[in-house]
C-alpha positions as CSV (number, residue, x, y, z in Angstrom):
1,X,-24.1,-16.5,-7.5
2,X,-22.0,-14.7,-10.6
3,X,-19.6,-12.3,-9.3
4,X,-17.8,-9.5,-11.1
5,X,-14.4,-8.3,-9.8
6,X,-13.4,-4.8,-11.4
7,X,-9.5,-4.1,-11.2
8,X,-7.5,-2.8,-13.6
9,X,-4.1,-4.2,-11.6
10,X,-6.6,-7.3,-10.9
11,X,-5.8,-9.7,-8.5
12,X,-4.5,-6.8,-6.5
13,X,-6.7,-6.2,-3.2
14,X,-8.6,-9.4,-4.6
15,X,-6.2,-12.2,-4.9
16,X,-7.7,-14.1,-2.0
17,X,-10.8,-13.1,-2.0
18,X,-11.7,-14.4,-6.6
19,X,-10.7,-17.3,-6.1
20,X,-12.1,-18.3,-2.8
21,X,-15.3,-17.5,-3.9
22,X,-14.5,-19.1,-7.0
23,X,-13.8,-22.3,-4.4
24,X,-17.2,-21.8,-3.0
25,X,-19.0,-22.3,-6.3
26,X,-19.5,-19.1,-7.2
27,X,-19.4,-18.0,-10.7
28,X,-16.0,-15.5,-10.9
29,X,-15.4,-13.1,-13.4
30,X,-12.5,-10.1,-13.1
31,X,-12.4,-7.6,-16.1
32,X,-9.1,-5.8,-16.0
33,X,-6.3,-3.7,-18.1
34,X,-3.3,-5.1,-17.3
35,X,-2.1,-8.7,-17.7
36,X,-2.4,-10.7,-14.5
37,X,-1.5,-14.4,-13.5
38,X,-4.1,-16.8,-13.8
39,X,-6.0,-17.3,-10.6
40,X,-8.0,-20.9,-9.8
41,X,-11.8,-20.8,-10.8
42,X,-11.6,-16.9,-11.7
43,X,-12.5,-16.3,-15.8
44,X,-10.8,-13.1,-17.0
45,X,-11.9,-10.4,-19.3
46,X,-10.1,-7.7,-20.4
47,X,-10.4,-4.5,-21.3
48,X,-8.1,-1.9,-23.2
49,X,-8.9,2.3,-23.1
50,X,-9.0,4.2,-26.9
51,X,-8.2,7.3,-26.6
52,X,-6.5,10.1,-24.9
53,X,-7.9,13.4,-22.9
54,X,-8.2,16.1,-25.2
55,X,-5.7,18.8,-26.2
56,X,-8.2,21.8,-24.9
57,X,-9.4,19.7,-21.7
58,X,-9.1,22.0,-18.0
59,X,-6.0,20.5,-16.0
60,X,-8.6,19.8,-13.0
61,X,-11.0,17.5,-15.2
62,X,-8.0,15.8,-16.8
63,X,-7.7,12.9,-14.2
64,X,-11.7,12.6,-14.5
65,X,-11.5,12.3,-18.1
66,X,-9.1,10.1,-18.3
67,X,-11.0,7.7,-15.9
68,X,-14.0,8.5,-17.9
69,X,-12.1,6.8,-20.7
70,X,-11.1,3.8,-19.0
71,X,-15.0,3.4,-17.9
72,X,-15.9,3.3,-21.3
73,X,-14.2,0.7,-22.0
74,X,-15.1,-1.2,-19.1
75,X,-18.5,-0.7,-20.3
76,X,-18.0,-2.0,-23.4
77,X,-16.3,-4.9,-22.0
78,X,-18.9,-5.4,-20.3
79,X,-21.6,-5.4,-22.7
80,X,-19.8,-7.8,-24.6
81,X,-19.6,-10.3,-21.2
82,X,-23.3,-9.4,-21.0
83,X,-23.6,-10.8,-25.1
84,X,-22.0,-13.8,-24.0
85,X,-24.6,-14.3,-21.3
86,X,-23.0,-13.5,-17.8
87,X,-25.3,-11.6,-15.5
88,X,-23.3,-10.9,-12.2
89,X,-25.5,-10.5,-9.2
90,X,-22.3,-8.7,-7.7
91,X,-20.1,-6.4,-8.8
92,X,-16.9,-6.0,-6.4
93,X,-14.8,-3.2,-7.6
94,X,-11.6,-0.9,-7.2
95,X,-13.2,2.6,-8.5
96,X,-9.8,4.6,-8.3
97,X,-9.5,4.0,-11.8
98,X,-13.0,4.4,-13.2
99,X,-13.6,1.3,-14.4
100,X,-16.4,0.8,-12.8
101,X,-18.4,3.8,-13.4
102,X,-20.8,2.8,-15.9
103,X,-21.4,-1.1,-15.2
104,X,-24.8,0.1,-13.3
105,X,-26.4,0.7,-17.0
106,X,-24.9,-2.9,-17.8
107,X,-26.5,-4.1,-15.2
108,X,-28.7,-2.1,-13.2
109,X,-29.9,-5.3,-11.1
110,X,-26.2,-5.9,-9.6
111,X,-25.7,-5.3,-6.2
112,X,-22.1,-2.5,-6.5
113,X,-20.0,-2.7,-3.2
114,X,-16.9,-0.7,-4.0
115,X,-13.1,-0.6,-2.5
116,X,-12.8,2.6,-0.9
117,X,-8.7,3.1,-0.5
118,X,-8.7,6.8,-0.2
119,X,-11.0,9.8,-0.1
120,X,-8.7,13.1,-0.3
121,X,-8.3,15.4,1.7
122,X,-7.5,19.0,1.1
123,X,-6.2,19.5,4.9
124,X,-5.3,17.2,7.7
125,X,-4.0,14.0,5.9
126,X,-1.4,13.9,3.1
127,X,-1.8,17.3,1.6
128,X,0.4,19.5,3.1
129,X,1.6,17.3,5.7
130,X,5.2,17.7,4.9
131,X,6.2,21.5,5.6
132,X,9.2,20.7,3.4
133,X,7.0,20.0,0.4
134,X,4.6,22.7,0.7
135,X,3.8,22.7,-3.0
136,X,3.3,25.3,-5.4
137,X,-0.5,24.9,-5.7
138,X,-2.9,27.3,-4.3
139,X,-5.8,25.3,-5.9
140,X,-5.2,21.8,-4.7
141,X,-8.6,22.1,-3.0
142,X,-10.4,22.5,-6.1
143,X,-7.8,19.6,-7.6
144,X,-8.5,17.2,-5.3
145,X,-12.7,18.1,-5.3
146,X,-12.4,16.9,-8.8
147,X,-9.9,14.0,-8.6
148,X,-12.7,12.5,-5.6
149,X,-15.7,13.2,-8.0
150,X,-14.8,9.5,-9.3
151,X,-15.7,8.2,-5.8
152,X,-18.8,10.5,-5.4
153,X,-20.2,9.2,-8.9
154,X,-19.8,5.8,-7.7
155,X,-21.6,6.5,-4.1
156,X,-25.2,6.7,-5.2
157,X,-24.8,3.5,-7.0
158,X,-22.5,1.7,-4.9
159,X,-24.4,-0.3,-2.0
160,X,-21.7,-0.7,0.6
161,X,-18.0,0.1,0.5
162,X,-15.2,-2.1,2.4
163,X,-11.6,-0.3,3.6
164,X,-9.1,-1.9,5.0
165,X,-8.3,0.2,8.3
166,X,-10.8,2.6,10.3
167,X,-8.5,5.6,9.4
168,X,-8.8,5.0,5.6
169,X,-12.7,4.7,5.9
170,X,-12.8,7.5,8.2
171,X,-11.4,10.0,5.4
172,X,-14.9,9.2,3.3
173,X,-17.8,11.6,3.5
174,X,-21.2,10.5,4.9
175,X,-23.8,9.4,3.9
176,X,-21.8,6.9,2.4
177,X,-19.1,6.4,4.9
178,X,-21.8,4.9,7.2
179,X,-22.1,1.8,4.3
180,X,-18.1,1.1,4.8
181,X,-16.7,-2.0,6.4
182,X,-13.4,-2.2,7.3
183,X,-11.8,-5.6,6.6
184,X,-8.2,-5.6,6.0
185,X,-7.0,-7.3,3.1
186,X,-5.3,-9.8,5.1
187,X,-1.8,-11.4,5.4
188,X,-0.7,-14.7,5.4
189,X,0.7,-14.7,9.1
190,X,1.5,-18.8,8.7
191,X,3.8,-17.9,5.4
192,X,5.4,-14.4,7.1
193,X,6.5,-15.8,10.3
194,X,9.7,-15.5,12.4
195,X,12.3,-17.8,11.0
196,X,15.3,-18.2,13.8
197,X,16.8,-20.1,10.4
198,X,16.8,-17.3,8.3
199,X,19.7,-15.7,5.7
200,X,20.2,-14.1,2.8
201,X,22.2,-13.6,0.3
202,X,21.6,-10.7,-2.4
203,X,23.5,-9.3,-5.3
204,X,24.3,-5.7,-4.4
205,X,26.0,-2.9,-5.7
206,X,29.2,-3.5,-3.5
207,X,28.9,-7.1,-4.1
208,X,27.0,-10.6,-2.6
209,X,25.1,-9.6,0.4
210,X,25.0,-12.5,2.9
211,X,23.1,-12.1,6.1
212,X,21.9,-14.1,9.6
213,X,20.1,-13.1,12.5
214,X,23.6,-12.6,14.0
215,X,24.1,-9.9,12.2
216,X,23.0,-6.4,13.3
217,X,20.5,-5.0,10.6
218,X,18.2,-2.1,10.1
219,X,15.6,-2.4,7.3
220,X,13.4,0.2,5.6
221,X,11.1,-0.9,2.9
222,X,9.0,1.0,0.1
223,X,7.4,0.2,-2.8
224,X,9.5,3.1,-3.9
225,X,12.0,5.2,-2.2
226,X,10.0,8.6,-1.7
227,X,9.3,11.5,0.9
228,X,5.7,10.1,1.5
229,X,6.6,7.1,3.0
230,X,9.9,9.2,4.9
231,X,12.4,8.1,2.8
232,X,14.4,11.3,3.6
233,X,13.5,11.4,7.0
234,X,15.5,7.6,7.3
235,X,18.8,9.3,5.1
236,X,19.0,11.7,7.2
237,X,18.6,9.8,10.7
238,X,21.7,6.9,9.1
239,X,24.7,9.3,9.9
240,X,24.1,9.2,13.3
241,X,23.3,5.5,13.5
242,X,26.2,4.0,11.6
243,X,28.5,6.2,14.0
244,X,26.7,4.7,17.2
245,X,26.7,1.3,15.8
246,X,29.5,0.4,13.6
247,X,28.7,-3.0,12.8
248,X,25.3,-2.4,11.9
249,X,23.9,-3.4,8.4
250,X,21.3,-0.5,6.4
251,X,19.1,-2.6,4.3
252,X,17.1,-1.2,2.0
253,X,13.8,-1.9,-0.4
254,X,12.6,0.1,-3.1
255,X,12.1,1.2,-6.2
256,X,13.5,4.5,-8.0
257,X,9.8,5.4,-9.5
258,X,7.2,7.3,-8.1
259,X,4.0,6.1,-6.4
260,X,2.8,8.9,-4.9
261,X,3.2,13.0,-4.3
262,X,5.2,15.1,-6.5
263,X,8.3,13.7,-9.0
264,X,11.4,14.9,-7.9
265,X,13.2,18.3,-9.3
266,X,15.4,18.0,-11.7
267,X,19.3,18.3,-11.4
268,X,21.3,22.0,-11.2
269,X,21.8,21.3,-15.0
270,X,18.3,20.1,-15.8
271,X,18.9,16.5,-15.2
272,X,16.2,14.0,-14.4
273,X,16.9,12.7,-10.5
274,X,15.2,10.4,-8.1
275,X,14.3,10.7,-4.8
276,X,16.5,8.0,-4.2
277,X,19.5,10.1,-5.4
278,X,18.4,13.5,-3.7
279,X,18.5,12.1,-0.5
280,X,21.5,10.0,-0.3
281,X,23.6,12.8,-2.5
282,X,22.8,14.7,1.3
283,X,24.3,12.4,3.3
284,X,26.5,10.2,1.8
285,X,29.7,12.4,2.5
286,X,28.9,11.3,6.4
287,X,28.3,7.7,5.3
288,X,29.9,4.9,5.2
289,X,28.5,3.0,1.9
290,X,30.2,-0.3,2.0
291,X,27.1,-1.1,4.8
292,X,24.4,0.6,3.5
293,X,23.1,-1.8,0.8
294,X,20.0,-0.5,-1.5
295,X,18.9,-4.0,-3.0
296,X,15.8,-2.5,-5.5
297,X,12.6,-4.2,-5.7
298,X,13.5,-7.9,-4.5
299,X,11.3,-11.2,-5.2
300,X,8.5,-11.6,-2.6
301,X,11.0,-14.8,-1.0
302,X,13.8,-12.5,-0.4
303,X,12.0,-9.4,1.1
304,X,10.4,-12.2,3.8
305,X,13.8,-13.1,4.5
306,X,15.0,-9.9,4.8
307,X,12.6,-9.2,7.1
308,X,13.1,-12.3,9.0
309,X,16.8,-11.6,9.6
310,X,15.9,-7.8,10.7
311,X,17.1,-6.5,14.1
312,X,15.4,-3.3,14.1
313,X,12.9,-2.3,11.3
314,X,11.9,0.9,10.5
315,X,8.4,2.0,8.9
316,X,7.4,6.0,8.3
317,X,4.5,7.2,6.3
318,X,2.4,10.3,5.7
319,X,-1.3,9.9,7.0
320,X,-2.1,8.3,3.9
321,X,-2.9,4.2,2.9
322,X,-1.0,2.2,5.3
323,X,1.4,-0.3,3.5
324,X,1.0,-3.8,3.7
325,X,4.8,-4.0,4.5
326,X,4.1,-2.8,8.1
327,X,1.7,-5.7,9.1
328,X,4.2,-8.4,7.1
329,X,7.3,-6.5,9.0
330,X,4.4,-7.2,12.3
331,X,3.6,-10.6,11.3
332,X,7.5,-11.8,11.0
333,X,8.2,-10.7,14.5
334,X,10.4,-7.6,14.1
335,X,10.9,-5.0,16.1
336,X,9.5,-1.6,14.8
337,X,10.1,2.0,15.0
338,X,7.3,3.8,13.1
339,X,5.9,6.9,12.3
340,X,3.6,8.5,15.0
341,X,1.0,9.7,12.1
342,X,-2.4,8.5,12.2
343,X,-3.1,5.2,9.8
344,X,0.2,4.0,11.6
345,X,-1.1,4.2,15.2
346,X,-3.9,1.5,14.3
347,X,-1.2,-1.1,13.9
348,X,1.8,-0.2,16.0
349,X,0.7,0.8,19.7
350,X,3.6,2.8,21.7
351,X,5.6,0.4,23.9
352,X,3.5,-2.6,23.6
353,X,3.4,-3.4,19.6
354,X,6.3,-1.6,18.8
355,X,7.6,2.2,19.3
356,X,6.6,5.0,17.3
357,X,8.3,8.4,17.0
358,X,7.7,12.5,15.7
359,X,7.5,11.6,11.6
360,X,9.9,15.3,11.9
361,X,13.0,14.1,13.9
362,X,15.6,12.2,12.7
363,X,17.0,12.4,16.1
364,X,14.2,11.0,18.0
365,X,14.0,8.0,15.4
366,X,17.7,7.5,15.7
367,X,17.4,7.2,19.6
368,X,14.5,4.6,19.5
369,X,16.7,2.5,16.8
370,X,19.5,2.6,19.0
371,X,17.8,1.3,22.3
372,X,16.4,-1.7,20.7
373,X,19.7,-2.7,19.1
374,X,21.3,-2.6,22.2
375,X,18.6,-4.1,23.9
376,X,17.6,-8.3,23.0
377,X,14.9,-8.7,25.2
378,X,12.7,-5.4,24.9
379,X,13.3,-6.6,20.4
380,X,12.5,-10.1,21.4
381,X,9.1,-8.6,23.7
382,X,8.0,-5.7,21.0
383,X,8.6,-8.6,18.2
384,X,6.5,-11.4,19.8
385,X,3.4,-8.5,20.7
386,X,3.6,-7.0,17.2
387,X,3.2,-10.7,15.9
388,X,0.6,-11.8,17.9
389,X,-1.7,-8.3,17.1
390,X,-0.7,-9.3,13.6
391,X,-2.2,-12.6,14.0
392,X,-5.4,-11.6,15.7
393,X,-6.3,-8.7,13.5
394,X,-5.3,-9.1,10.5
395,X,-4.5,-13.0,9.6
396,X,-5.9,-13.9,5.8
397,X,-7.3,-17.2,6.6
398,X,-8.9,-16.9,10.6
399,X,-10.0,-13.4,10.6
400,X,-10.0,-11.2,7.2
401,X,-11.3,-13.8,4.2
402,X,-14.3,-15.3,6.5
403,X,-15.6,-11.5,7.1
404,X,-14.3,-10.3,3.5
405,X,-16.6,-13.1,2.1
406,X,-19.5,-12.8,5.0
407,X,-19.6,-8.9,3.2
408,X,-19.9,-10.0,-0.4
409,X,-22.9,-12.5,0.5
410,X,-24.3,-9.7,3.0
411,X,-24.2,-7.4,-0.6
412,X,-25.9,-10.0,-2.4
413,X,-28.6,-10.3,0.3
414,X,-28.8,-6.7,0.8
């Protein structure tokens, strides 16, 4: 069978998944933007956009545009692999891009299943979640109708869609949400494992950070430090926890950037700022700094370790895409207290998996924090039950590749 990945970040959602096909004897092809590592059987194609949108183009049809762009130069690409005489009977592709818009008049024959991440919602999910970002636009309805017009082009040519929890599927729309699987992407539960063993040792702004699992530690991780995964919500709940528990150790993950919402304001003199800085510039009078240690985006080695040395970790979000950092923070047996918000409460169950808490209240996360540090056994229970769901739900190798690669031949078979 020829198979066509579409990713413009490729490997991304697919690194597993290419390449064991690929191991099957399938025929693997990924066309994609951005440069990306080499991946065993997997032939890569890429792609580059010409263009930009237009001077005179509506601000609500700009995003569409611009992913009409990028499709046109998938096409192309893929006329070109179509010259060269490759045929895919499958075409597996991330649509939040574009890319894969116009590969049906490629190849009308191929079977499309498509990567549905997440439909937006006007009202009860991200939008307007956070009372203290209200926004200043009246017409995000109409916004976001545009911005999911990408997904609703790619629904009557799409045969089947796969998600990766219930709750992200469940944002979709029927008719098509009734063609959705939900397969998680899948973690490598034998690699991200409790290590009793475990240190580290990281450069840091006040110095060499070295670290055991006799140390007290509290970890918070983000792609990037930001409001929608409750970035401020953890500043502001630190006060109170360095007071109750001087020893402790704040570890934190993340990037300055933006990966989703709103960039942040600029400075009283019309400076650029980050979230990062907003946040920390509220508390840090009522901090002390020499144990609250921001480490940036870290190598993949040293964020396992740092959750393998973590006492208590702590994971907030919007109702929006679930990170894959909660089910690794699962997987390595930590002890969680997580956002009570609705993609969460698939993962993390109250009291048995781990503890969750009001998104809103800095006090109540602050409480939960502090009765696991002061308590081995109840970490030690919540960590070995949040690794074990790990393992049964969402392991890469037992339980999410088999089904992700039972759905591809499935599509195929229709």
């Amino acid at each position: 069978m020829n198979i066509l990945f579409v990713h413009q970040n490729f490997p991304g959602q697919f690194k597993h998944l290419a390449p064991a096909l690929a191991r099957h004897g399938h025929r693997v092809v990924a066309l994609h933007i951005n440069a990306c590592p080499s991946l065993p059987g997997v032939q890569l194609a890429r792609y580059q956009p010409q263009g930009r949108p237009g001077q005179g183009t509506h601000r609500w049809v700009s995003d569409l545009e611009i992913k009409t762009i990028r499709a046109e130069a998938a096409y192309r690409a893929a006329r070109q692999l179509q010259q060269d005489g490759f045929t895919p009977d499958v075409i597996v592709a991330h649509p939040a891009w574009g890319e894969s818009l116009f590969l049906s008049q490629v190849w009308p024959t191929a079977r499309i299943g498509i990567y549905c991440e997440f439909f937006y919602q006007a009202q009860g999910a991200d939008v307007g979640f956070d009372p203290e970002f209200p926004g200043a636009d009246p017409d995000v309805g109409c916004r976001l109708q545009m911005k999911n017009a990408n997904y609703e082009l790619h629904f009557p040519r799409a045969q089947a869609g796969i998600a990766p929890t219930h709750w992200q599927a469940s944002t979709f729309p029927e008719p098509f949400a009734s063609r959705i699987t939900v397969i998680h992407d899948g973690i490598r539960t034998d690699l991200v494992c409790p290590d009793p063993k475990a240190h580290i040792r990281l450069q840091t702004a006040n110095g060499v950070l070295q670290l055991d699992q006799d140390d007290e530690v509290i970890t918070f991780v983000n792609r990037n430090l930001e409001p929608y995964r409750g970035y401020h919500q953890f500043m502001r709940a630190l006060p109170a926890l360095q007071k109750a528990r001087p020893k402790a150790r704040v570890v934190i993950i993340g990037g300055n950037e933006v990966s989703y919402g709103a960039a942040p304001p600029a400075g009283p003199s019309g400076q650029a700022q980050t979230w990062r800085e907003i946040f920390l510039n509220e508390v840090k009078g009522e901090l002390d700094l020499s144990r609250v240690h921001f480490v940036g985006k870290v190598p993949y080695a040293d964020y396992l370790r740092v959750l393998q040395v973590s006492t208590v970790h702590v994971y907030l979000t919007y109702p929006f895409v679930l990170s894959w950092s909660l089910l690794e923070a699962m997987s390595a047996g930590c002890a969680i207290v997580a956002s009570d918000t609705a993609p969460v409460r698939e993962a993390i169950r109250h009291g048995e998996t781990g503890q969750l808490v009001d998104f809103f209240d800095p006090a109540a996360l602050v409480q939960q924090v502090l009765a696991l540090c002061e308590n081995p056994a109840e970490r030690a229970r919540l960590g070995a039950a949040a690794r074990a769901f790990a393992v049964e739900h969402y392991d890469l190798e037992t339980r999410c590749l088999p089904r992700q690669i039972g759905w591809v031949q499935g599509l195929a078979e229709g």
